[in-house]
Structures are given as structure tokens and as C-alpha cells.
C-alpha positions as CSV (number, residue, x, y, z in Angstrom):
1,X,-18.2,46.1,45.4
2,X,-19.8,43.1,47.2
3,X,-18.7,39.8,45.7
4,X,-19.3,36.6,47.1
5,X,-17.5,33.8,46.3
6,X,-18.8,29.9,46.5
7,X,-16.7,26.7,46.6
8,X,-19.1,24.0,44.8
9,X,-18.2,20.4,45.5
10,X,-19.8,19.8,49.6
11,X,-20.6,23.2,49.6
12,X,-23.5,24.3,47.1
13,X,-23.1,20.5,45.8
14,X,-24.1,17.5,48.3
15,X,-21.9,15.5,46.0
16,X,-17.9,15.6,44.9
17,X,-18.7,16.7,41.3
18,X,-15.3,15.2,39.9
19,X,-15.3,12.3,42.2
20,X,-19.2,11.8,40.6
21,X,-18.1,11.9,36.6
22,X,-15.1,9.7,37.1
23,X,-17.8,6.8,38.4
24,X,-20.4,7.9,36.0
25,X,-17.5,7.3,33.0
26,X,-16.7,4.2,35.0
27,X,-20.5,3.2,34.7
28,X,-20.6,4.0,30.5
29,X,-17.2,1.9,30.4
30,X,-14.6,4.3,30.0
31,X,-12.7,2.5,32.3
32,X,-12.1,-0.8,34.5
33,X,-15.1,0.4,37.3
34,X,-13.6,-1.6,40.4
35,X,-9.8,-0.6,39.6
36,X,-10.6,3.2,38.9
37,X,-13.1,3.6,42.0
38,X,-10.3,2.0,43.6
39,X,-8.3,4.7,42.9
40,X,-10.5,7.5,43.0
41,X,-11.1,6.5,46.4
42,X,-7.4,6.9,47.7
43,X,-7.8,10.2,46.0
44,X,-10.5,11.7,47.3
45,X,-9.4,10.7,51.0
46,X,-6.2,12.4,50.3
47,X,-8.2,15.8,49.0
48,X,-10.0,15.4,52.4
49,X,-6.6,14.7,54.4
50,X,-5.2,18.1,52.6
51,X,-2.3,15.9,51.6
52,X,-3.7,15.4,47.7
53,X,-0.9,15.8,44.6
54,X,-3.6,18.0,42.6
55,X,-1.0,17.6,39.3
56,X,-1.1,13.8,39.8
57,X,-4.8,13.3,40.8
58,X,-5.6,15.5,37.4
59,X,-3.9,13.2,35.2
60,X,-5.2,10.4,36.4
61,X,-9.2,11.9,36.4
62,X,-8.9,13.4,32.7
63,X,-7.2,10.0,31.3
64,X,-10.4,8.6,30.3
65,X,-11.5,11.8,28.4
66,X,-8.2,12.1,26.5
67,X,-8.9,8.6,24.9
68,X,-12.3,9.3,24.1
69,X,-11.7,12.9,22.6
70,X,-13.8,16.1,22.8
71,X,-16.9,15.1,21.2
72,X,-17.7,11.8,23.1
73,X,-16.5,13.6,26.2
74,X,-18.9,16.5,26.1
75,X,-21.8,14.3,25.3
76,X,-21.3,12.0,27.9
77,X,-21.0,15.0,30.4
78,X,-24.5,15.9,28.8
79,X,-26.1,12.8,30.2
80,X,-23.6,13.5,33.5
81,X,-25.5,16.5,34.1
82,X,-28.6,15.3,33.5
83,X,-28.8,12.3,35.2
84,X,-26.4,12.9,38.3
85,X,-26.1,16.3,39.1
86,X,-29.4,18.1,38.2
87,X,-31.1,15.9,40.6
88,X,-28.5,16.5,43.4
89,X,-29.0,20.1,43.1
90,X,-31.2,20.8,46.1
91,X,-33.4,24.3,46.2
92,X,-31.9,25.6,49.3
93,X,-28.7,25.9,47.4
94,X,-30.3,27.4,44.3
95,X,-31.9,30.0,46.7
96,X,-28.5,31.0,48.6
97,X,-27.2,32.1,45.6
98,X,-30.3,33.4,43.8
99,X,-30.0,35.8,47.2
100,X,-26.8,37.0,46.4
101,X,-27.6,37.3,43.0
102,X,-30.9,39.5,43.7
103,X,-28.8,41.7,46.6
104,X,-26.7,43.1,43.6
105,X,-23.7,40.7,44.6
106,X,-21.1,40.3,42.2
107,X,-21.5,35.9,42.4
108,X,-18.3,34.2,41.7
109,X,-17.8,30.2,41.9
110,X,-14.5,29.0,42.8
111,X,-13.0,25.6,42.6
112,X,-10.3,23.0,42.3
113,X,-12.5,20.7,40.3
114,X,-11.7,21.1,36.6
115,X,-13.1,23.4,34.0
116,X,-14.8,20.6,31.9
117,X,-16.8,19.5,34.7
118,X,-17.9,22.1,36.4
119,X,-18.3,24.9,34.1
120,X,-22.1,23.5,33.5
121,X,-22.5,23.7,36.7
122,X,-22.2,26.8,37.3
123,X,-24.7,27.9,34.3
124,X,-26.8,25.7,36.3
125,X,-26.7,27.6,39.3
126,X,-27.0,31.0,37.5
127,X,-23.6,31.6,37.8
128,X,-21.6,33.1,35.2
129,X,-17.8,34.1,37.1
130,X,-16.3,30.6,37.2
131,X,-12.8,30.9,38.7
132,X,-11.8,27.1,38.0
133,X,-8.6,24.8,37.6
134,X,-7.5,25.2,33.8
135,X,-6.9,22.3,31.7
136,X,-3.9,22.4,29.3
137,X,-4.4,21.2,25.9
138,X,-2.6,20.5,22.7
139,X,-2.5,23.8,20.6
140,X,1.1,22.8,19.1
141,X,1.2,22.3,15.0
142,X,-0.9,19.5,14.5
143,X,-2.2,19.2,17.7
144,X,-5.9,17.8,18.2
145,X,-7.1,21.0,20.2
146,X,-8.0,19.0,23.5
147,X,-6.9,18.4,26.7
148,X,-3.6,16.9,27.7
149,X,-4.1,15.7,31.2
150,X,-1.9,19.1,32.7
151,X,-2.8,21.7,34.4
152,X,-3.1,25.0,32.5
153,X,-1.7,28.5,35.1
154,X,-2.1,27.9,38.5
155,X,-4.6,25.1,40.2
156,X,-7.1,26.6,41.8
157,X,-6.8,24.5,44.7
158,X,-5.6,25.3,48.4
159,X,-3.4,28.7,48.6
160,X,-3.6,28.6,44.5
161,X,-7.4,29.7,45.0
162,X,-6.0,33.0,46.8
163,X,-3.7,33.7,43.4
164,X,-6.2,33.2,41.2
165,X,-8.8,35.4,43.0
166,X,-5.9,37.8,42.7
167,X,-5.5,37.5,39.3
168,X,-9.3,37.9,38.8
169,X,-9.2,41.1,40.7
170,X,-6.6,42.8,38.7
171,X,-8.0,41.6,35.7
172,X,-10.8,43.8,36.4
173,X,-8.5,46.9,37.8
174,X,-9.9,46.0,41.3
175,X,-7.8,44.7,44.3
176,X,-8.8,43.1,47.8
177,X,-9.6,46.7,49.0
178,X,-11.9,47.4,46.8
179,X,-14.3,44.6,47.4
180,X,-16.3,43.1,50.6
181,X,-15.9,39.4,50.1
182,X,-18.0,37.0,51.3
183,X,-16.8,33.0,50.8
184,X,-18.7,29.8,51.3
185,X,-16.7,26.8,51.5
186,X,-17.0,23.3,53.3
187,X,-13.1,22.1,53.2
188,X,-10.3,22.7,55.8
189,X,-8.4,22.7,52.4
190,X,-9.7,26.8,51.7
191,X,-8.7,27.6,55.0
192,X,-6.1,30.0,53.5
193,X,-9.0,31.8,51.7
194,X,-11.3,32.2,54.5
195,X,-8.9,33.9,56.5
196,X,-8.3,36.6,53.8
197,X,-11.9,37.5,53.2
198,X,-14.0,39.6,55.2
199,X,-16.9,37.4,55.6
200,X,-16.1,33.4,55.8
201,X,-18.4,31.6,56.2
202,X,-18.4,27.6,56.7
203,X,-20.9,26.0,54.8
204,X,-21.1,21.9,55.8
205,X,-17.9,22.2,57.1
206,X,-15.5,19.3,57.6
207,X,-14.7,18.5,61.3
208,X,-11.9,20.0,61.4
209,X,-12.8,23.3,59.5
210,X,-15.7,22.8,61.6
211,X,-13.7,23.4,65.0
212,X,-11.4,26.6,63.4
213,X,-14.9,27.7,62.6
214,X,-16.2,27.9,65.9
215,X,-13.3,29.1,68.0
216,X,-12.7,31.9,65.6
217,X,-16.3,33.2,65.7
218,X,-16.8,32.6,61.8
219,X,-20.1,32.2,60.8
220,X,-20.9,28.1,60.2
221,X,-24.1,27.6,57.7
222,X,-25.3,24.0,57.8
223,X,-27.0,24.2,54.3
224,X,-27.2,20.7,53.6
């Protein structure tokens, strides 16, 4: 089987999708704008650093979504989509994986960004295997049903992305073996998945992914 797998945020996406919906709930005044971008700053240089607390950053980016509950939450993600990300979406993106998708590839995005927010992207992208970082939420006797700012399983986020491609295999009675695996990805933080596939490909890479890329011989794609 030929599956391909694509990291989204830098990689298919010229923007950090989660980074993008916590200033877009900033902007609708979900929270204090200056203090939260403050933050989500410090975060995202960490995530880029490889030195981010995924458990703490997750609490802190789903906080705003917990007060407002599921209903206002997925309409406001409505207008996210529609006014953020749809326009960021660029065509030679849309045509990389439209090629996989038309070679017979099994397509597969893969992410640390949470279900909630990307899950429509995906669907956007034609893209039905999302392999994403699993929100917990509140299914105890009288719970409300949504999320509860944990993490669900395993984050799929550094060395977690390699267990949960794992568990996607087996899920399906297949294991590494039995697939040739291609994987785009932009951040020194998949390094561990790169080097377990047989195709890796750097897509935008970061500088330092960048450098790895080149004196290994991968394959570096500048899609963007």
C-alpha cells in the first residue's frame, strides 16, 4: 500500500492553524486580545524551539472554548474557516495532495493541532484519514459532553505522532512493512517520523530541519 502522510500547519498550511483560531477568538472577544497573544506567542516559539509542554499549551488554547460551550464554539470555527483559513489555502497545496489522491495513494493528515480545529481542514483539503491530537471531554454522569481542556490517548505531537501512526496501522491489520510511506512535514519537531518512513520529505522546512535535510539526501520541497 502507498500512503502518504501530511503534517498541516507550515506544511500544506502557510499559517499555524491553532496559533490562527486562538487570535481569531481573541478578535470576537473570547478573551483579553493583548494578554492571550501574549501568551500564544511564548507558546508558539517554544513549539518551534522543540521545547513546548503540549499538555500545558492545550489547556491553555481550548480555555476559551470550554467557557463558551460546543455550540458557540463550532459556529465561531464556521466563520474561522471561512474567513481565515479558506483564503490561506493556496492551490499548489490543494494540487499536491489532489496528486496523491489521483495516484491511488492512501492520503493521511497528521498533526499536533487539535481535533476541533483541524478536522475541517482536512475535509477541506479532500482529506478524509485525520490522525490528530484527541480532546478529552466530560462523558461522566451529568457531564455536558464537551471538552475538558485534556488530552484524550496519546498527543500526536513529536515521537507521539510515530505511536499513533502505529496504532492507525494495526487498526487496519497493516504494519510498517506493509506500506510505502511518504511524509511531508515542515518542523524539526517530526524529525523522529521522517526518519522511519521511506520517503521524507521536507516541505518549507525550518532551518534546522532544513540542514538534517540536506546532509541526509532527503528530498526538501519548497511548496510555499
Amino acid at each position: 500500500m502507498k500512503l502518504t502522510l501530511f503534517d498541516l500547519d507550515y506544511t500544506l498550511l502557510p499559517i499555524d492553524s491553532d496559533y490562527a483560531w486562538g487570535v481569531f477568538t481573541s478578535s470576537i472577544g473570547w478573551t483579553d486580545a493583548l494578554e492571550f497573544n501574549r501568551r500564544n506567542d511564548i507558546y508558539l516559539s517554544q513549539y518551534k524551539a522543540g521545547t513546548l509542554d503540549i499538555h500545558d499549551y492545550v489547556r491553555f488554547a481550548t480555555a476559551a472554548m470550554r467557557q463558551q460551550g460546543a455550540l458557540r464554539s463550532h459556529a465561531a470555527h464556521a466563520d474561522f474557516m471561512r474567513t481565515v483559513v479558506l483564503p490561506a489555502i493556496q492551490p499548489q497545496a490543494l494540487a499536491l495532495v489532489r496528486a496523491h489522491n489521483q495516484a491511488g495513494d492512501v492520503v493521511v493528515m497528521i498533526t499536533a493541532t487539535n481535533e476541533f480545529v483541524t478536522r475541517p481542514i482536512a475535509k477541506a483539503f479532500g482529506v478524509e484519514e485525520l490522525i490528530a491530537l484527541e480532546l478529552e471531554r466530560d462523558t461522566a454522569p451529568g457531564g455536558n459532553g464537551w471538552i475538558t481542556g485534556e488530552i484524550h490517548g496519546v498527543p500526536s505531537f513529536r515521537e507521539g505522532k510515530i505511536t499513533r501512526f502505529e496504532q492507525w496501522l494495526t487498526a487496519r491489520g497493516l504494519a510498517w512493512a506493509d506500506v510505502e510511506s511518504t511524509f511531508y512535514t515542515d518542523s524539526i519537531n517530526d524529525l523522529s517520523l521522517l526518519e522511519k518512513v521511506t520517503h521524507p520529505v521536507a516541505t518549507n522546512p525550518d532551518e534546522r530541519l532544513r540542514a538534517i535535510a540536506s546532509q541526509r539526501g532527503w528530498r526538501i520541497l519548497d511548496l510555499f
